[in-house]
Structures are given as C-alpha cells and as structure tokens.
FIGUNU-29033 format. One line per field, with one value per residue (C-alpha): residue in three letters; x, y, z. Coordinates in Angstrom, 3 decimals, always signed. Each point is the difference from the previous one (the first is absolute). Layout:
<recs>
rodo	(ala	...)
c1	(X	...)
c2	(Y	...)
c3	(Z	...)
</recs>
This chain:
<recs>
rodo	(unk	unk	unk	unk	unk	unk	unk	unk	unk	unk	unk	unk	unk	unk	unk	unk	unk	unk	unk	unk	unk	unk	unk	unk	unk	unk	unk	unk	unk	unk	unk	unk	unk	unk	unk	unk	unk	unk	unk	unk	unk	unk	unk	unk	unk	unk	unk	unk	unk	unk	unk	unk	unk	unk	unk	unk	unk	unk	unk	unk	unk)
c1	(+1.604	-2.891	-2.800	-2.174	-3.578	+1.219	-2.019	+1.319	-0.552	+2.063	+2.928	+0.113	-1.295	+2.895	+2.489	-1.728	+0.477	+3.895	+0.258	+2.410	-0.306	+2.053	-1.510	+1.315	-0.760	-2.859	-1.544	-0.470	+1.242	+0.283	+2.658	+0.100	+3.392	+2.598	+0.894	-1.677	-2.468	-1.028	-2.376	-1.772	-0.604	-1.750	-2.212	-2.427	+0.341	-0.472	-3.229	-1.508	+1.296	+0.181	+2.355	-2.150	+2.333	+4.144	+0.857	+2.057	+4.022	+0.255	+2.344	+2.211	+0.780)
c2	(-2.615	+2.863	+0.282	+1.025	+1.586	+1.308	+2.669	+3.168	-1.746	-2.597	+1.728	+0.555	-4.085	-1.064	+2.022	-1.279	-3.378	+0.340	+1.278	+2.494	+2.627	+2.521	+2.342	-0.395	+1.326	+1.689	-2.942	-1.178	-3.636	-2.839	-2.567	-2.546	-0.834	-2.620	-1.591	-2.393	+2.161	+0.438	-3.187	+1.451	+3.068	-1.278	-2.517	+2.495	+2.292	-3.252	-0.829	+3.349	+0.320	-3.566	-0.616	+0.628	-0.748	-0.670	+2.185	-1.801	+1.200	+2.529	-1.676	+3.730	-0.301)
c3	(-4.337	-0.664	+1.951	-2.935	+1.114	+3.341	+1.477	+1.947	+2.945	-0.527	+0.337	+3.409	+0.675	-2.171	+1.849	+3.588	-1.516	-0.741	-3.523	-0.248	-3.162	-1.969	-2.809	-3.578	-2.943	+1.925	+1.199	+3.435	-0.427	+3.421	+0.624	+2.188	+2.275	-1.548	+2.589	+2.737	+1.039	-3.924	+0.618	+2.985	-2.196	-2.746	+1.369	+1.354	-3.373	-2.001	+1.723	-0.651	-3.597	-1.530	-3.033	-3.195	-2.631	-0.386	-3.372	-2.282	-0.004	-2.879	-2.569	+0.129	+3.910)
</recs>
C-alpha cells in the first residue's frame, strides 16, 4: 500500500498511528505490522487516507 499525497507531517502521525518505516531507494516508505495488531493499525490510517484506486497486477510480476 502507498500513501500517495502525504505531506511532511504525516510522517510523524503515521508512525504515532503504528506504521513502522524503512528508507529504500531514498525514499521514506511506511508499513503496517503483519500480524494481529496489523488491523488496529490501519483502521485509523485508512480513515485519514481512503483507498483511491487498486492498480492492476503488472502482467511481468
């Protein structure tokens, strides 16, 4: 999932929220836990940042 649009103060929200991050290929980029608690986590992030669109799976993957 991408939080597309985020602004810098998101960041810090997201974390508060649960979202753990890691930096690759230069970009700052959240993830939300696997397990259990994975639910709990994304149903506040999910109210502030709806789903806008599900790309379609790229035919190469």
């Amino acid at each position: 999932m991408t939080i597309a649009r985020s602004r810098p103060g998101d960041r810090a929200r997201l974390k508060a929220d649960g979202l753990f991050a890691e930096i690759i290929g230069w970009t700052w980029r959240p993830f939300a836990p696997v397990d259990a608690s994975g639910v709990d986590v994304l149903g506040p992030v999910l109210a502030r940042h709806p789903v806008e669109r599900i790309p379609a799976k790229d035919a190469a993957s």
